[in-house]
C-alpha angles and dihedrals in degrees: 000000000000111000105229130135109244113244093218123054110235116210131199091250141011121199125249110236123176130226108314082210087053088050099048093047091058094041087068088052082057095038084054098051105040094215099130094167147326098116094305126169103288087055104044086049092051089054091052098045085045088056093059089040098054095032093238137142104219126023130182121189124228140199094237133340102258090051078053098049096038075054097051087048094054090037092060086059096216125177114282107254109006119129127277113203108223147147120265091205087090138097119275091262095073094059102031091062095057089048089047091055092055099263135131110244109221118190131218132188132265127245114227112234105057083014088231132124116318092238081195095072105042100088080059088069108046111109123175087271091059109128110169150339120249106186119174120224090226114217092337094313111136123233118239079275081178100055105027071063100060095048088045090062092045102061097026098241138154118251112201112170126206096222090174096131091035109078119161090358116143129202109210095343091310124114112247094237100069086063117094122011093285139014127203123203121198111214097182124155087261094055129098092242109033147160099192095261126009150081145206145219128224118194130164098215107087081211094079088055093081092024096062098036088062092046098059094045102062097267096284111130100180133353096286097024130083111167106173149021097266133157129221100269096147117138113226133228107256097055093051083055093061087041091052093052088038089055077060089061116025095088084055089048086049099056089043092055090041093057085043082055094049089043090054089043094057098042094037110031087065081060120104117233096018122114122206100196109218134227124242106266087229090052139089117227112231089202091231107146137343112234115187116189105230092206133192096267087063108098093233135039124251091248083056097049094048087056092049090051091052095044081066094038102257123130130210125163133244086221114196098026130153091025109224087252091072096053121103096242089054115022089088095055109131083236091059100100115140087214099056090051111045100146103050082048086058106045092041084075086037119057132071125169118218132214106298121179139098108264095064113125135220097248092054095044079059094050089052100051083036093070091046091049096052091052 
C-alpha cells in the first residue's frame, strides 16, 4: 500500500443533508407562515410520516434523543429510586437518564455475538427493587426482544430501548419500535436519519400520546392548564423540515452503505484476527455503523490500529471506550465487578468501528483495508 497521508481527513461518518435549493424552498413556507415550534405543521407531518416508515402505531418527536429518553423513563412511572437493569457498551446518555430520573443503573453484562445485553444474565440481577429493563439495540443489533419479554412478564417489569443506532430495522417484519413499552430514536447529526438534532419516541399504548406530550411541553396542556412536571423537549419547524427531506434519501443512503458492507466483508473477513460481528438472519440492518473485533491473533492491538488510521487521517472510532462502567460517576456501582462482566471488559479493548457513509469512494475504501492488509 502506498504510504502516503491522506489529504483529506476521512471520518467515521459523514451526515446525510438534503438539497440546500429543496430547504430553502420549504423555509419560506415557514418564513410565510411564522410558526417557528410548538408542534407546527412541518412537525406534525414528520411524526406521521415517521409512523409508516418505522412501522409503529404512536410517535412523538423530540428535540433531541437524550431529552426523549429522559421523557420514556419518566413516562414508565416507576418507583423513585428503585433499580433499572441496563449495559453498560452504550453511549452516556443510556445510563445518565436513569440516574437523572432518580433510578439506580444496574449493569449487566453483553453477549458476544450482536454485543448487546445478555439477555441470559439478566434474571441474576433482579432484586425486589427492580423497576424496569433498558437494553440498547448496539449499532443496529437487536436485543433478545423475545426473551428480555418473557422475563419482563415474569417479574412485571417495565422494557424501554435506547434504538438510537436501529432506524428503520425490523425483527421479523416488525418494526423495532413496537417491541418493549417505549422506544427511543437518536436523530443526531451522526446518525443515518437525522435532523440535525432531535429524537423520537414509539409506544404501542395510545395513553402515553397525551402523557408525553405533555411531558415534553412543560406540562402545559392548554393556555390555563398545567397538569404535570414536564421539561421543553419540542421539536421546531426548521429541523422537521430536514427530517422530512432526509426521510427522501435515507433508503439511498441505506443501499450505498449496504454495497460498502459487502466491499469490507469481502477484504477483511479473509483477515486473521479480525471479527465481523453478524446480524440476526430475521433482522434488518439499519446500516448504522460498521464495528470490526480487532482479536488476539491480529498482530497489533485495536488502540494501535486506531493510531495507525489517524497517522494517515482517517478516523475511526473506539466505540464504546471508555464503557459507561469506567466512568467516576459509575465505577463504584455495587453492579461494577470485573468478574461479573467479563465480556463487556473484553470488547471495550476490541471493537472499532470504521467509516461508514455513502460518499465514500472506491479508492479510499482501498486506502482503509489497505492499512489493515499491510499489518
Amino acid at each position: 500500500m502506498n504510504n502516503v497521508l491522506l489529504e483529506d481527513r476521512i471520518y467515521v461518518t459523514q451526515p446525510l443533508l438534503p438539497e440546500l435549493s429543496e430547504f430553502n424552498e420549504h423555509l419560506k413556507d415557514i418564513w410565510d407562515s411564522k410558526c417557528l415550534t410548538n408542534m407546527g405543521s412541518k412537525h406534525n407531518e414528520l411524526e406521521s410520516k415517521l409512523r409508516e416508515v418505522l412501522k409503529v402505531p404512536y410517535v412523538s418527536l423530540f428535540n433531541n434523543g437524550t431529552i426523549a429518553l429522559l421523557t420514556a423513563i419518566k413516562a414508565m412511572d416507576l418507583p423513585y429510586g428503585s433499580e433499572v437493569i441496563t449495559t453498560p457498551f452504550t453511549f452516556a446518555a443510556t445510563p445518565h437518564c436513569i440516574s437523572w430520573n432518580g433510578l439506580k443503573p444496574v449493569f449487566c453484562d453483553i453477549e458476544p455475538e450482536t454485543m448487546t445485553i445478555d439477555a441470559n444474565k439478566i434474571e441474576d440481577l433482579i432484586t425486589p427493587n427492580t423497576s424496569a429493563i433498558l437494553g440498547v439495540h448496539v449499532y443496529g443489533f437487536p436485543c433478545d426482544v423475545y426473551k428480555i419479554e418473557k422475563i419482563a412478564k415474569k417479574y412485571n417489569l417495565k422494557v424501554i430501548y435506547d434504538a438510537a443506532h436501529a432506524f428503520s430495522t425490523e425483527i421479523d417484519g416488525k418494526g423495532i419500535g413496537t417491541f418493549g413499552d417505549i422506544s427511543m430514536f437518536s436523530f443526531h447529526a451522526t446518525k443515518l436519519f437525522n435532523t440535525v438534532e432531535g429524537g423520537c419516541l414509539t409506544y404501542n399504548n395510545p395513553d402515553l400520546v397525551n402523557k408525553i406530550y405533555n411531558l415534553r411541553n412543560f406540562g402545559i396542556r392548554s393556555e390555563e392548564l398545567v397538569e404535570d412536571v414536564g421539561i421543553n423537549g419540542k421539536l421546531d419547524e426548521i429541523r422537521s423540515v430536514i427530517g422530512l427531506l432526509n426521510l427522501k434519501l435515507y433508503s439511498d443512503e441505506q443501499e450505498k452503505r449496504a454495497i460498502i458492507k459487502d466491499y469490507y466483508d469481502s477484504k477483511l473477513s479473509r483477515i486473521k484476527g479480525i471479527k465481523i460481528p453478524k446480524m440476526p438472519e430475521n433482522t434488518t440492518d439499519s446500516y448504522q455503523y460498521y464495528p470490526i473485533i480487532i482479536e488476539e491473533e491480529f498482530p497489533i492491538s485495536r488502540n494501535e490500529l486506531y493510531e495507525k488510521f489517524k497517522a494517515f487521517n482517517i478516523f475511526t472510532r473506539k466505540y464504546f471506550y471508555p464503557i459507561c462502567t469506567d466512568y467516576e460517576c459509575y465505577k463504584n456501582n455495587p453492579s461494577v465487578k470485573p468478574f461479573d462482566l467479563p465480556v463487556v471488559n473484553d470488547y471495550k479493548n476490541k471493537v472499532l468501528c470504521l467509516p461508514y457513509y455513502g460518499t465514500l469512494k472506491l479508492d479510499e475504501l482501498d486506502f482503509i483495508c489497505g492499512i489493515i492488509e499491510d499489518v
